[in-house]
PDB file of N, H, CA, C and O in Angstrom:
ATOM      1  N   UNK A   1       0.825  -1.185   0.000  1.00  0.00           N
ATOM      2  CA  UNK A   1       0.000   0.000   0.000  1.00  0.00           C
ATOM      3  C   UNK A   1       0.876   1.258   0.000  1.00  0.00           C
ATOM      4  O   UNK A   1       0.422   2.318  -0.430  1.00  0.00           O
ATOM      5  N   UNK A   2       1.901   1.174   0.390  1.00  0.00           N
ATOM      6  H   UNK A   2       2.269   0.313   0.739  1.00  0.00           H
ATOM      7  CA  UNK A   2       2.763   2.657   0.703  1.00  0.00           C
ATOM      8  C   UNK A   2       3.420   2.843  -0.134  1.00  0.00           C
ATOM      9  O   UNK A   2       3.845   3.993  -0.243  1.00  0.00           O
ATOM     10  N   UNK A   3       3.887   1.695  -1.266  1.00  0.00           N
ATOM     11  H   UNK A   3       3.542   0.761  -1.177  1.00  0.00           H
ATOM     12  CA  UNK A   3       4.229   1.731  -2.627  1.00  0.00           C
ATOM     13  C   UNK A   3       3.478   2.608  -3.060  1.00  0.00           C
ATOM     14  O   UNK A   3       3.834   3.773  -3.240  1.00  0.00           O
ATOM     15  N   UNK A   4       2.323   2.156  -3.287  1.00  0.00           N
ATOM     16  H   UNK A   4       2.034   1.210  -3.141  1.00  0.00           H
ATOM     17  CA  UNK A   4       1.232   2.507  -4.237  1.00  0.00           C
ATOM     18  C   UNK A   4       0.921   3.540  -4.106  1.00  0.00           C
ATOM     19  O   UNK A   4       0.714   4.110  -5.177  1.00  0.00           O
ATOM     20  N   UNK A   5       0.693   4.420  -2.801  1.00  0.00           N
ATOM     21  H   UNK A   5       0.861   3.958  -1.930  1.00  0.00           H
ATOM     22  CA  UNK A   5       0.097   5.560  -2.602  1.00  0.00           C
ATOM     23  C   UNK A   5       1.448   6.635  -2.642  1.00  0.00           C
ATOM     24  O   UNK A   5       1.287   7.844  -2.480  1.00  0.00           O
ATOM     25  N   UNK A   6       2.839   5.999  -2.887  1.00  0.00           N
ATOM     26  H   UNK A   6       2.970   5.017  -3.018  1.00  0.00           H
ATOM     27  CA  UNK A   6       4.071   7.103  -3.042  1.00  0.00           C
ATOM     28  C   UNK A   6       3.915   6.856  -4.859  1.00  0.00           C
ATOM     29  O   UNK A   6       3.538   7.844  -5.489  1.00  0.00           O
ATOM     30  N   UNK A   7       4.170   5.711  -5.558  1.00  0.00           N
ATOM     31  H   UNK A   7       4.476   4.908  -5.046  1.00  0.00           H
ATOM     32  CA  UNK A   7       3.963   5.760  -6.647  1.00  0.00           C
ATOM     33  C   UNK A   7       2.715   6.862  -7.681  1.00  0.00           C
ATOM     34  O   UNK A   7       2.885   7.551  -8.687  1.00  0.00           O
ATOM     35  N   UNK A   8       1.524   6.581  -6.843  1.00  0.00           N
ATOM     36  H   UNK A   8       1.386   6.022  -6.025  1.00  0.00           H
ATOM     37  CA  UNK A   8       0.118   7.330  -7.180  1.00  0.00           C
ATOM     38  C   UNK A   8      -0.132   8.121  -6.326  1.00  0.00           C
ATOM     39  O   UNK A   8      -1.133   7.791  -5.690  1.00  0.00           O
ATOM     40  N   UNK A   9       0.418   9.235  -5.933  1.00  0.00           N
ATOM     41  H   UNK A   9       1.231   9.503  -6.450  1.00  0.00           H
ATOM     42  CA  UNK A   9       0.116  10.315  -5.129  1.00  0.00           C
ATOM     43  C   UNK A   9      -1.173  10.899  -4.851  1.00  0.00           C
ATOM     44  O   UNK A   9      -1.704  11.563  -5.741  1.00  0.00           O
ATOM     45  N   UNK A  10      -1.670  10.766  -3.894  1.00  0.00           N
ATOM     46  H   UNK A  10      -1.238  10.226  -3.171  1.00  0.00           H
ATOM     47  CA  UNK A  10      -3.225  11.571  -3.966  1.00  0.00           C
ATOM     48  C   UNK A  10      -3.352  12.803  -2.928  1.00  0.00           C
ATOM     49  O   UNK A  10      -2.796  12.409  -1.903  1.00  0.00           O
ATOM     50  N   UNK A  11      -3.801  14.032  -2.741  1.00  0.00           N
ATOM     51  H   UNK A  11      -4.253  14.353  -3.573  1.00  0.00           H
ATOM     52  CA  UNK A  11      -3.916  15.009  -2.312  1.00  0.00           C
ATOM     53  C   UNK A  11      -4.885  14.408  -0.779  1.00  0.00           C
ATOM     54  O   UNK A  11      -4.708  14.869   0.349  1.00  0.00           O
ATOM     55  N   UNK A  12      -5.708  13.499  -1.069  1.00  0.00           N
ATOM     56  H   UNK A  12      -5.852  13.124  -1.985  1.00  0.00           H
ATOM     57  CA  UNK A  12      -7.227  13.484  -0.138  1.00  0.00           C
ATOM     58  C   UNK A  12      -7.911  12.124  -0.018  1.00  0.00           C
ATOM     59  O   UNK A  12      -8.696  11.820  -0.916  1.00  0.00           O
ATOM     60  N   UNK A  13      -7.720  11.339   0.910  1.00  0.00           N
ATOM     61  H   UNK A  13      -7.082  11.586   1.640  1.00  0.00           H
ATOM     62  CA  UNK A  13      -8.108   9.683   0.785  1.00  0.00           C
ATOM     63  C   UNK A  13      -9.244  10.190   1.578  1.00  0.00           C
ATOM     64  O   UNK A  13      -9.363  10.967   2.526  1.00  0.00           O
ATOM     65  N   UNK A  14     -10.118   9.403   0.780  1.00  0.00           N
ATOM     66  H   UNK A  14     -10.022   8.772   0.010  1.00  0.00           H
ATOM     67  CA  UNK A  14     -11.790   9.428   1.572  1.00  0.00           C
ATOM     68  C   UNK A  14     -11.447   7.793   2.091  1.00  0.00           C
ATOM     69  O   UNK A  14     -11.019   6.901   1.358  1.00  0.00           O
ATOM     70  N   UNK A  15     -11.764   7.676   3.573  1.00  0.00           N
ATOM     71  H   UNK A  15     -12.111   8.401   4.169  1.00  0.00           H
ATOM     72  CA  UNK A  15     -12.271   6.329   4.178  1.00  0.00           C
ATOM     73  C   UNK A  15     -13.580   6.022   4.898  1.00  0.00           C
ATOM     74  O   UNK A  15     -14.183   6.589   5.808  1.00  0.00           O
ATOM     75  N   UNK A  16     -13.764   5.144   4.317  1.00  0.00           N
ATOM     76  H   UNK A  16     -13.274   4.683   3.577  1.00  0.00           H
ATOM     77  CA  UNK A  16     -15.976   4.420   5.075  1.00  0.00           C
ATOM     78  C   UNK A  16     -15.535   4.115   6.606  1.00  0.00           C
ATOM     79  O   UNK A  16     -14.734   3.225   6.892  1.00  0.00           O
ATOM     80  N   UNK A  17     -16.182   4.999   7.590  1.00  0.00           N
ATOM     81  H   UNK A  17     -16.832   5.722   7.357  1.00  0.00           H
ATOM     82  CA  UNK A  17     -16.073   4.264   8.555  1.00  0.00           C
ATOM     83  C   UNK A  17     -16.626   2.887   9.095  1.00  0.00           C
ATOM     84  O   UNK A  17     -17.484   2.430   8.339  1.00  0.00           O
ATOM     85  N   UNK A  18     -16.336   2.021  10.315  1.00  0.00           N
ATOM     86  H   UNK A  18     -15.639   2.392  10.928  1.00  0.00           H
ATOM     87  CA  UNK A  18     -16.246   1.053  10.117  1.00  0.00           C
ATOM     88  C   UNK A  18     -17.643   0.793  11.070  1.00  0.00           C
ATOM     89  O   UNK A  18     -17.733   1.119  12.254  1.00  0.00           O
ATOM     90  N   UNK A  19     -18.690   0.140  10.278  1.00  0.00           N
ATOM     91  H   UNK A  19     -18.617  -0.125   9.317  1.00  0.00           H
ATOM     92  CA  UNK A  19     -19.813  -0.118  11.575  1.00  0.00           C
ATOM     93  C   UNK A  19     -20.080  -2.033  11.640  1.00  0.00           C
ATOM     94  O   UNK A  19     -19.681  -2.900  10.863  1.00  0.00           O
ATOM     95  N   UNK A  20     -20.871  -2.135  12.848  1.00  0.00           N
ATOM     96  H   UNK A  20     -21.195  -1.431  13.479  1.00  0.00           H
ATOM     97  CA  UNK A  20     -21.503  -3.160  12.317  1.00  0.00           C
ATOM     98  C   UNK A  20     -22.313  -3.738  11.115  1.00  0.00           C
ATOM     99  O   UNK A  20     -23.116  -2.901  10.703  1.00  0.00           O
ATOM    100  N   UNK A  21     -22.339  -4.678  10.566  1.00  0.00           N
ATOM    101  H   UNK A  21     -21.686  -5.358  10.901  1.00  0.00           H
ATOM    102  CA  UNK A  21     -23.168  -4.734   9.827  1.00  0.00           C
ATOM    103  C   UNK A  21     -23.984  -6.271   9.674  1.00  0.00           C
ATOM    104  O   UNK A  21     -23.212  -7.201   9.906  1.00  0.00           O
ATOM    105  N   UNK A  22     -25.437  -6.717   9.317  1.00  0.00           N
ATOM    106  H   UNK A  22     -26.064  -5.961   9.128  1.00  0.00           H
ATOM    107  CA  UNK A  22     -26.078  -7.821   9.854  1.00  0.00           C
ATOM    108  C   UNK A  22     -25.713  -8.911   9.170  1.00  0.00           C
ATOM    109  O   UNK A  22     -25.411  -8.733   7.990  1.00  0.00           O
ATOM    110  N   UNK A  23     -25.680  -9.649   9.468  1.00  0.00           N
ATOM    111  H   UNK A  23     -25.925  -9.794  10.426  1.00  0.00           H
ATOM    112  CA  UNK A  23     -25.140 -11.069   9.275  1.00  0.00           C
ATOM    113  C   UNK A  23     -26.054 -12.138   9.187  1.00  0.00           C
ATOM    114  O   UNK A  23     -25.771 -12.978  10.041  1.00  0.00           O
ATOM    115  N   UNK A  24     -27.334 -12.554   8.301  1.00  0.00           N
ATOM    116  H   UNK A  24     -27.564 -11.872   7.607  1.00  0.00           H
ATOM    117  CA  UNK A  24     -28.035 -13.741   8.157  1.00  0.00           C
ATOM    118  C   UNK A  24     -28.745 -13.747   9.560  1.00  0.00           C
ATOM    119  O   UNK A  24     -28.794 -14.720  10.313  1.00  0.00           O
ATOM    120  N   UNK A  25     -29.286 -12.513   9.792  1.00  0.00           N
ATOM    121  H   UNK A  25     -29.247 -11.722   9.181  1.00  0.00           H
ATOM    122  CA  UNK A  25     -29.846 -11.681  10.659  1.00  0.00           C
ATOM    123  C   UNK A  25     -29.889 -11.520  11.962  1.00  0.00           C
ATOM    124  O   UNK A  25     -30.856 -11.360  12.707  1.00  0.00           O
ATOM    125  N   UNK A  26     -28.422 -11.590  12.241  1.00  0.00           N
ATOM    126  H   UNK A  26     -27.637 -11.720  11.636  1.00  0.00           H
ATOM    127  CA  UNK A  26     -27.728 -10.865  13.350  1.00  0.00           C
ATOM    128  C   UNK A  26     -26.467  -9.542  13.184  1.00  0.00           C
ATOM    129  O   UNK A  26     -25.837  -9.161  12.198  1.00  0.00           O
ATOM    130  N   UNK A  27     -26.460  -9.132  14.492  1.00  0.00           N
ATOM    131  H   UNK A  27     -26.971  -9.442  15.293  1.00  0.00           H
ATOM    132  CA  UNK A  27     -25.673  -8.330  13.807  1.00  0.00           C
ATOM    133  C   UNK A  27     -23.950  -8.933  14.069  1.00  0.00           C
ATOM    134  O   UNK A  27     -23.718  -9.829  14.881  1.00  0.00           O
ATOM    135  N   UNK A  28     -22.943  -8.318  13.302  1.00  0.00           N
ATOM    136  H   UNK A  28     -23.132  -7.590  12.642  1.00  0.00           H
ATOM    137  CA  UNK A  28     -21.551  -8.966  12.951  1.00  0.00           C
ATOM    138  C   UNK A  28     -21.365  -9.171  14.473  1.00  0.00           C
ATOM    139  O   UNK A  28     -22.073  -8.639  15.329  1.00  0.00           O
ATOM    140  N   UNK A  29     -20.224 -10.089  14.730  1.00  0.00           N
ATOM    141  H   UNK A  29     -19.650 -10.521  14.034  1.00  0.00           H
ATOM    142  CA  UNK A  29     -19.551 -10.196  15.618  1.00  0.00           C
ATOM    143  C   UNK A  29     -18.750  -9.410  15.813  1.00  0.00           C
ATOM    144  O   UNK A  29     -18.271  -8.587  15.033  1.00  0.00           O
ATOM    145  N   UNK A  30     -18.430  -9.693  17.407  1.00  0.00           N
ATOM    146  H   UNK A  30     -18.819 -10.362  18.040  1.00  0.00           H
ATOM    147  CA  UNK A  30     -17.074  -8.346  17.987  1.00  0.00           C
ATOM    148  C   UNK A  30     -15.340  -8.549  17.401  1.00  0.00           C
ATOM    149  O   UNK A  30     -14.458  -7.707  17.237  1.00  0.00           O
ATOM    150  N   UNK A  31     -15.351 -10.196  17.169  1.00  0.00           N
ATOM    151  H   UNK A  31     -16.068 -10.880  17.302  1.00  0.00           H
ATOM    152  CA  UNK A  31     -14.442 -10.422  16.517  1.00  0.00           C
ATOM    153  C   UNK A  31     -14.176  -9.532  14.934  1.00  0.00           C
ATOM    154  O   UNK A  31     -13.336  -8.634  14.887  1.00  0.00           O
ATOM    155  N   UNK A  32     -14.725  -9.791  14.117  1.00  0.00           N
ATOM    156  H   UNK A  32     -15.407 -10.521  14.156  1.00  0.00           H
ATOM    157  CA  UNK A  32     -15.054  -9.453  12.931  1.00  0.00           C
ATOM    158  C   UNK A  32     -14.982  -7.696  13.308  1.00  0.00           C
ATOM    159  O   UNK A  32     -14.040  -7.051  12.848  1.00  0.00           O
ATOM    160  N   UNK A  33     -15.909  -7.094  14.059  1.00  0.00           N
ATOM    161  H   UNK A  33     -16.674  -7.619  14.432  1.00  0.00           H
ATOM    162  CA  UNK A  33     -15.716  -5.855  14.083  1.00  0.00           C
ATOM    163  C   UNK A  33     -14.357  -5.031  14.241  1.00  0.00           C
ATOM    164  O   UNK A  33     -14.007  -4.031  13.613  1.00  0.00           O
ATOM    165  N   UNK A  34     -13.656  -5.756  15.300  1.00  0.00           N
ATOM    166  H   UNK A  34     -13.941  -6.568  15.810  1.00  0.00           H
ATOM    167  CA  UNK A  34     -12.478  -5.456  15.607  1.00  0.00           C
ATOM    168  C   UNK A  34     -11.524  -5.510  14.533  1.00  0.00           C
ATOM    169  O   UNK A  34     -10.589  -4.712  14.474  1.00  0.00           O
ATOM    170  N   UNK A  35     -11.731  -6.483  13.617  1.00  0.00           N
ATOM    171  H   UNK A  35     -12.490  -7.131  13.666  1.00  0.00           H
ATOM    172  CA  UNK A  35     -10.712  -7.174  12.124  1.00  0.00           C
ATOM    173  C   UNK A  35     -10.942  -5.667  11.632  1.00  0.00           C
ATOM    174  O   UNK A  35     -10.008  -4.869  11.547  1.00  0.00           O
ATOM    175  N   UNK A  36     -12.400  -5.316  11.285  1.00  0.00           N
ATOM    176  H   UNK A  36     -13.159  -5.964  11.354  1.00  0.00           H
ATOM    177  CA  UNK A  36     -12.740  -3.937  10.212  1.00  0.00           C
ATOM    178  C   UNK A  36     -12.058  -2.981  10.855  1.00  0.00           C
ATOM    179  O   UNK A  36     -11.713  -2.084  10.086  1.00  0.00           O
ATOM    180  N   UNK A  37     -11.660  -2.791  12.201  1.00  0.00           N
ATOM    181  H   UNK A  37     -11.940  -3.520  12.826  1.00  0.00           H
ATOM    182  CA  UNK A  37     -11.394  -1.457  12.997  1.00  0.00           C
ATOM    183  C   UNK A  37     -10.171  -1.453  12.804  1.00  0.00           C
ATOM    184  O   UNK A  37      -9.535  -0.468  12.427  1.00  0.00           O
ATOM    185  N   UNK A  38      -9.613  -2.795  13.096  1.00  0.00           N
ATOM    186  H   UNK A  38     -10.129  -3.595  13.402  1.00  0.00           H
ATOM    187  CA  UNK A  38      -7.921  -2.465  12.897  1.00  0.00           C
ATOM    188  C   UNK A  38      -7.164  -2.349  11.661  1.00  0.00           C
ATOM    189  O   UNK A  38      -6.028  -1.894  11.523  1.00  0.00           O
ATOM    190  N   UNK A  39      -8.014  -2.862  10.712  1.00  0.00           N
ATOM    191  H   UNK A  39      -8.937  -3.232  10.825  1.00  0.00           H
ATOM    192  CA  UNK A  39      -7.858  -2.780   9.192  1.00  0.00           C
ATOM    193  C   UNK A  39      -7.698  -0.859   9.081  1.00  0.00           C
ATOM    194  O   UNK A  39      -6.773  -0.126   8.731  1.00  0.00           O
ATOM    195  N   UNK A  40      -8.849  -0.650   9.486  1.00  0.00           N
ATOM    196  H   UNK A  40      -9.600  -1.245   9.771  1.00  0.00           H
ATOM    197  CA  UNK A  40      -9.409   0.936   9.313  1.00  0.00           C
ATOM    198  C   UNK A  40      -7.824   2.112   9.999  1.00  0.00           C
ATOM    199  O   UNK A  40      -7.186   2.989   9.417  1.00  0.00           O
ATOM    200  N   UNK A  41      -7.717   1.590  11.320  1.00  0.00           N
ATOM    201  H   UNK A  41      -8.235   0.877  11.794  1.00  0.00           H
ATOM    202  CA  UNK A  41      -6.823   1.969  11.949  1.00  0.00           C
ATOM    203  C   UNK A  41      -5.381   2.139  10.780  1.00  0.00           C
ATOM    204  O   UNK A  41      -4.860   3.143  10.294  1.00  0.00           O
ATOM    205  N   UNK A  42      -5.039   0.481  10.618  1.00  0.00           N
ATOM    206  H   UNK A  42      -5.463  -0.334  11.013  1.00  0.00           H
ATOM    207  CA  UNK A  42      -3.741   0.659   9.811  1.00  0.00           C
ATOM    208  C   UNK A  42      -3.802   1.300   8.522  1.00  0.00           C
ATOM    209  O   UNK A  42      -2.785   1.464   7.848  1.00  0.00           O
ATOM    210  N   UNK A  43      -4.713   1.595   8.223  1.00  0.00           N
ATOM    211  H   UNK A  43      -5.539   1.463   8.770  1.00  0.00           H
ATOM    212  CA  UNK A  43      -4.975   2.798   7.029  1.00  0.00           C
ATOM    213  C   UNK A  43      -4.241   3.968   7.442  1.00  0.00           C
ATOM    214  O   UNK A  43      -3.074   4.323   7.283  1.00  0.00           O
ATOM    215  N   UNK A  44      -5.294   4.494   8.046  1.00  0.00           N
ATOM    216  H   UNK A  44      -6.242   4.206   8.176  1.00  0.00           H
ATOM    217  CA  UNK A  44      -5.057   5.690   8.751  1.00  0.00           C
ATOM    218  C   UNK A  44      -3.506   6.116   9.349  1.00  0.00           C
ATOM    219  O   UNK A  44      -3.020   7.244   9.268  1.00  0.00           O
ATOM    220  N   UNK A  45      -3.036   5.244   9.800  1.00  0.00           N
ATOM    221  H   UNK A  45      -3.431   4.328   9.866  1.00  0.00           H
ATOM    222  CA  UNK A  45      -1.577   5.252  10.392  1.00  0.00           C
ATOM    223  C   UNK A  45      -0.800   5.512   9.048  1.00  0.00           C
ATOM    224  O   UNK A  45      -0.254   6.614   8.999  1.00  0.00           O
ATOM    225  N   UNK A  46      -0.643   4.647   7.879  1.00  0.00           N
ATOM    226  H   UNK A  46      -1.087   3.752   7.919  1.00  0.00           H
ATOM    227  CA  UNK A  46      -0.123   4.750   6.697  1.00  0.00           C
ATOM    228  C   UNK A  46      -0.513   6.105   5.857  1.00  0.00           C
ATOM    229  O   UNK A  46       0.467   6.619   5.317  1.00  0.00           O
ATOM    230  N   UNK A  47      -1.763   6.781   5.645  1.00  0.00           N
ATOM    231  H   UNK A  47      -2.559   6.364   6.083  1.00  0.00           H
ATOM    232  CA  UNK A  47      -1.709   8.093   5.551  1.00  0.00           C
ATOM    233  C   UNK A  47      -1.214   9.025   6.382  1.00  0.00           C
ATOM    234  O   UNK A  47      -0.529   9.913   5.873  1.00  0.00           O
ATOM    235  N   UNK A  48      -1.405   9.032   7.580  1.00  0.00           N
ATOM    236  H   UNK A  48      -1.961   8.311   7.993  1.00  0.00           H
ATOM    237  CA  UNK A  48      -0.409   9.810   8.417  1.00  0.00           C
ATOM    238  C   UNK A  48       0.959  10.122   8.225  1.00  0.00           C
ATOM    239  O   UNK A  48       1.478  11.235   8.150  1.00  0.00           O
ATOM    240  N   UNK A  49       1.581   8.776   8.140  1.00  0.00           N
ATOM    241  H   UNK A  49       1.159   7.872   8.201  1.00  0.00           H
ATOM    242  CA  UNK A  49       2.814   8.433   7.805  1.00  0.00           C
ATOM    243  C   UNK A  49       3.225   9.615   6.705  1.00  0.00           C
ATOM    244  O   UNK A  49       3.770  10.711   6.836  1.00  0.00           O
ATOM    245  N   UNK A  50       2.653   8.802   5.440  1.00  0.00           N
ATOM    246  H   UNK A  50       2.210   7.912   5.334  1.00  0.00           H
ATOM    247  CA  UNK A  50       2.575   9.699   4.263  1.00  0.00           C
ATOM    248  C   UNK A  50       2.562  11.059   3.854  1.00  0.00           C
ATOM    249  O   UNK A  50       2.901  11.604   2.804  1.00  0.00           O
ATOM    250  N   UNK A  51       1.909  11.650   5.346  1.00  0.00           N
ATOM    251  H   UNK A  51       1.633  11.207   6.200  1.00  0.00           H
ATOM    252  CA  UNK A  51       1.543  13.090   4.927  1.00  0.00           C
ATOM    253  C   UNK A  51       0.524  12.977   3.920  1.00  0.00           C
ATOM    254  O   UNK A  51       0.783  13.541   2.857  1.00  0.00           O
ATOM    255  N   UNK A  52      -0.435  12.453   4.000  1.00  0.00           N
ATOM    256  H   UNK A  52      -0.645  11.994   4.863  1.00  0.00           H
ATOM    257  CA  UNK A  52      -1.987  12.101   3.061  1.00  0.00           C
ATOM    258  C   UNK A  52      -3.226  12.830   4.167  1.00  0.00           C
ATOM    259  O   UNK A  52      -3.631  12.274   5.188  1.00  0.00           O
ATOM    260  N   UNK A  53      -3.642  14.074   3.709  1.00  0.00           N
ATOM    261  H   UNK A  53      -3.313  14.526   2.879  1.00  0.00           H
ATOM    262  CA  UNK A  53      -4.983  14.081   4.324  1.00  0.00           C
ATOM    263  C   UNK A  53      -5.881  12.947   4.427  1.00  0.00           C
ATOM    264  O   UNK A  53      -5.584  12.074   3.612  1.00  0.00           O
ATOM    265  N   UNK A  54      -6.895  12.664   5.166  1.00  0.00           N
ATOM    266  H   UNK A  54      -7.136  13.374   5.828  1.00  0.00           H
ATOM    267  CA  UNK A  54      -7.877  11.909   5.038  1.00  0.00           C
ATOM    268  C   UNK A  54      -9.150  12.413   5.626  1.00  0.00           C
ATOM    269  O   UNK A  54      -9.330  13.462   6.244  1.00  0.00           O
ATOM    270  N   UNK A  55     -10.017  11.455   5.316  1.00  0.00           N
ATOM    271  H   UNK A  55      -9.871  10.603   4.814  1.00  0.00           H
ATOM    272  CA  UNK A  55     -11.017  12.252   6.307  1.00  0.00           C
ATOM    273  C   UNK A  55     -12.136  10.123   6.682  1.00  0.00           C
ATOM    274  O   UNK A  55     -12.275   9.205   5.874  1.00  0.00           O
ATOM    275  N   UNK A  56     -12.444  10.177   7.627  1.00  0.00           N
ATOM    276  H   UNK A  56     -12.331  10.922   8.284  1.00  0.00           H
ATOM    277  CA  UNK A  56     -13.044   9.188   7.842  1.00  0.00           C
ATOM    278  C   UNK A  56     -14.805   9.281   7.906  1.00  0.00           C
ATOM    279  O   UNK A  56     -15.301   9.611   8.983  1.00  0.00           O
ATOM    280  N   UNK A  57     -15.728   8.976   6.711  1.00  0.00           N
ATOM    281  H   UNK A  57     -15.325   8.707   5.836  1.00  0.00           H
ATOM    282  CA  UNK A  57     -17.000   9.594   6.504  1.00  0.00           C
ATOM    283  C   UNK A  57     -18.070   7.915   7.211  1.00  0.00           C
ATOM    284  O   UNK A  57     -17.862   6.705   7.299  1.00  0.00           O
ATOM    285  N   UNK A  58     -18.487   8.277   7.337  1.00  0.00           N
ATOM    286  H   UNK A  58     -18.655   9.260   7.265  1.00  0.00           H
ATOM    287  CA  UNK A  58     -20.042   7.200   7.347  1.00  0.00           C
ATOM    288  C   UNK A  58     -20.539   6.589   6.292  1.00  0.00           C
ATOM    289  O   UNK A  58     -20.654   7.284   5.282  1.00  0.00           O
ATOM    290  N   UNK A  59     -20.844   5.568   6.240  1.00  0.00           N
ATOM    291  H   UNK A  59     -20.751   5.003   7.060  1.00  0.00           H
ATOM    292  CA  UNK A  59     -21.433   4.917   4.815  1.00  0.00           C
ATOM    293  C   UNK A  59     -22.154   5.373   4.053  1.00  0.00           C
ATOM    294  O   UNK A  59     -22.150   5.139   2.845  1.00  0.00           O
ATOM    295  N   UNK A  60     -23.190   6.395   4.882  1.00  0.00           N
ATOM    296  H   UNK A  60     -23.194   6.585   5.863  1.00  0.00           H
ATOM    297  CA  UNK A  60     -24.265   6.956   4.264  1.00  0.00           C
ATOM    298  C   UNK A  60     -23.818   8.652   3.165  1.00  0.00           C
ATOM    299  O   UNK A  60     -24.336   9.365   2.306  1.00  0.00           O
ATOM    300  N   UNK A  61     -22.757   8.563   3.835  1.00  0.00           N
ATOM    301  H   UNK A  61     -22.336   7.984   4.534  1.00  0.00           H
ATOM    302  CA  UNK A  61     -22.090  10.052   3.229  1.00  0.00           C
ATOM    303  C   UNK A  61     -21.784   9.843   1.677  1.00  0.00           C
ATOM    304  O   UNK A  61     -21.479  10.622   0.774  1.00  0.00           O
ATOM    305  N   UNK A  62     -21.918   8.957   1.720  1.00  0.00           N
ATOM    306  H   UNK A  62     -22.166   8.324   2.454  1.00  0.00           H
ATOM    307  CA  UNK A  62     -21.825   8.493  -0.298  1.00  0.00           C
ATOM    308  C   UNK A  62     -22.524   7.950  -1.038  1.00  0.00           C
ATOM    309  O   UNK A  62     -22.126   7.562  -2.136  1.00  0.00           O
ATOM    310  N   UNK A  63     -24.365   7.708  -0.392  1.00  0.00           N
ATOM    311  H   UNK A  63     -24.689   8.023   0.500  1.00  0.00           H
ATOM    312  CA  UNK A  63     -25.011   7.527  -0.770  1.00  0.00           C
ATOM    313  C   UNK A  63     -25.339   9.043  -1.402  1.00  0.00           C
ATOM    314  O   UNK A  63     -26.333   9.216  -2.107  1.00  0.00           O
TER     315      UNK A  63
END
């Protein structure tokens, strides 16, 4: 990823924040949630890094 984003430079990373979501009609597990959060997290750390604005929006913000 840090290739890619020094190779392809971007001014402004939009990221989905990370919610639950239902599962064969429950909602996700805490396990699973935690996977999306820390995923989300090591994003964020790697734009930092970068000197990459970001901004972290809601799912619905791109509907």
């Amino acid at each position: 990823m840090v290739e890619l984003l020094k190779f392809y430079p971007v001014e402004l990373a939009i990221l989905e924040a990370v919610t639950a979501a239902p599962v064969a009609g429950r909602v996700q597990g805490t396990t699973s949630k935690f996977g999306f959060g820390r995923g989300l997290g090591l994003l964020e750390g790697i734009l930092a890094a970068l000197r990459i604005s970001h901004q972290v929006l809601p799912p619905q913000a791109r509907k």
